[in-house]
Each structure stands twice: as C-alpha cells, then as structure tokens.
N, C-alpha and C positions, 0 to 999 in steps of 0.2 A: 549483475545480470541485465541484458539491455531486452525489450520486449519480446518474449517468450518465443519463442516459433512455434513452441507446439499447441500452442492457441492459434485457434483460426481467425482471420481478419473480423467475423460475424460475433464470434463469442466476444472478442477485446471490444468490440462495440457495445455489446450486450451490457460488459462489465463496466464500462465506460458510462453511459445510462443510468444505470443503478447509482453509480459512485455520484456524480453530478449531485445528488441532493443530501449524499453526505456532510459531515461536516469534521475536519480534523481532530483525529483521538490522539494527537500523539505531537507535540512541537519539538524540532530540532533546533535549537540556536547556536550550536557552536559546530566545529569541524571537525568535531572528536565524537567517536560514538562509543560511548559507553558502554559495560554491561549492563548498565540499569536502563539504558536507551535501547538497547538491543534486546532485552528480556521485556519491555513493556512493550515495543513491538512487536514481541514473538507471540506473547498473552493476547493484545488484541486480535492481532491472527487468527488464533486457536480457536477467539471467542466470535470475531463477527467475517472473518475470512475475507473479507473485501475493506481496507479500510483506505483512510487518507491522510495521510500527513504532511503538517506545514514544517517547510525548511524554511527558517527565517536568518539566510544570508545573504546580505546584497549583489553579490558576484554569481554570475549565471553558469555560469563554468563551474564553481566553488559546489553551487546546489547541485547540477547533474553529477558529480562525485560522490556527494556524500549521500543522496539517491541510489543511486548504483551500490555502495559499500554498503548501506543498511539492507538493501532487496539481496545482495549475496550474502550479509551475515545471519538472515534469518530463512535461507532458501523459497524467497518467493518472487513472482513474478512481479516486475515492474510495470503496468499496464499505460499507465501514462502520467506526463507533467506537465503542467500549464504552472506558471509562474513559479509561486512558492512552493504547491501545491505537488504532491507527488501520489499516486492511487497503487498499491500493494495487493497481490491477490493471492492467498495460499489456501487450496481447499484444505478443508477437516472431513474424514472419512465419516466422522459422528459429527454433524452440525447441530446447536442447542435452536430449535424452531425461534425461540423467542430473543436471542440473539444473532444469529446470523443473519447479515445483511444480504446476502442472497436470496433466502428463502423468505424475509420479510418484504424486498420491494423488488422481487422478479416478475415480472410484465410477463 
C-alpha cells in the first residue's frame, strides 16, 4: 500500500511528528517476510498503532518493496520512509492509553 489517500496531507504530518522520536520495534533483515515477521508487526500495531521499523537492506529499491509487502500484509498505512526507516500506522478502535503512541505523544 503506497501512502494512504485517505489521510490528509495534515494528519500524515501530524503522524509524522509523533513517529520522529520513536524508535524501531520491529527489524527486518532479510527479503522474506515471514509469519512470525508479519504477526509481530501486526501485535505492535494493535498495541501502540503508530510504529517504526528498521529494514536493514542495503538496496533502496530492495527496502521500498519489502515496505510496501509488510504495510499490505498487515493492512496498514505506510506513512513514510527515510532511509532504513519505514513509519506504519493502523488505528485500533480500543487504543490501551498507556501504550498507544498516539495518545502518549499527540501535541
């Protein structure tokens, strides 16, 4: 999934913000995404709705693929990528206050 449409240019900023002082819950190092990749994905999701994860492969073509494959294997949005670095956003209708990164560091 390539940057949502149905987020507004304002929100993917917003989300963007927030993410910046996150720090990656999740390392990808190979070009295979696993069930066990793709279910600890989906858990962080669940748990803090905005997260970020490092793709650690040297080919920049390579990363925006397997970016792209994990945000459509777990239906979430891909908000943005800077380097290794890829930011996931999937709300939870019941977010847990004291994990979700939204309701912890929204401005």
């Amino acid at each position: 999934m390539k940057i949502n449409d149905l987020l507004g240019s304002k929100q993917r900023k917003q989300l963007r913000k927030i993410a910046h002082h996150l720090r990656p819950v999740v390392t990808i190092a190979d070009l295979k995404i696993t069930d066990g990749v793709s279910n600890e994905v989906a858990r962080a999701l669940t748990d803090h709705e905005l997260i970020k994860i490092k793709i650690d492969i040297a080919e920049k073509e390579k990363r925006q693929d397997v970016a792209v494959r994990i945000s459509d294997s777990v239906e979430a949005s891909l908000i943005q990528t800077i380097g290794k670095c890829v930011v996931l956003y999937k709300p939870n209708p019941t977010p847990n206050p004291k994990l979700s990164n939204l309701l912890r560091y929204s401005f």
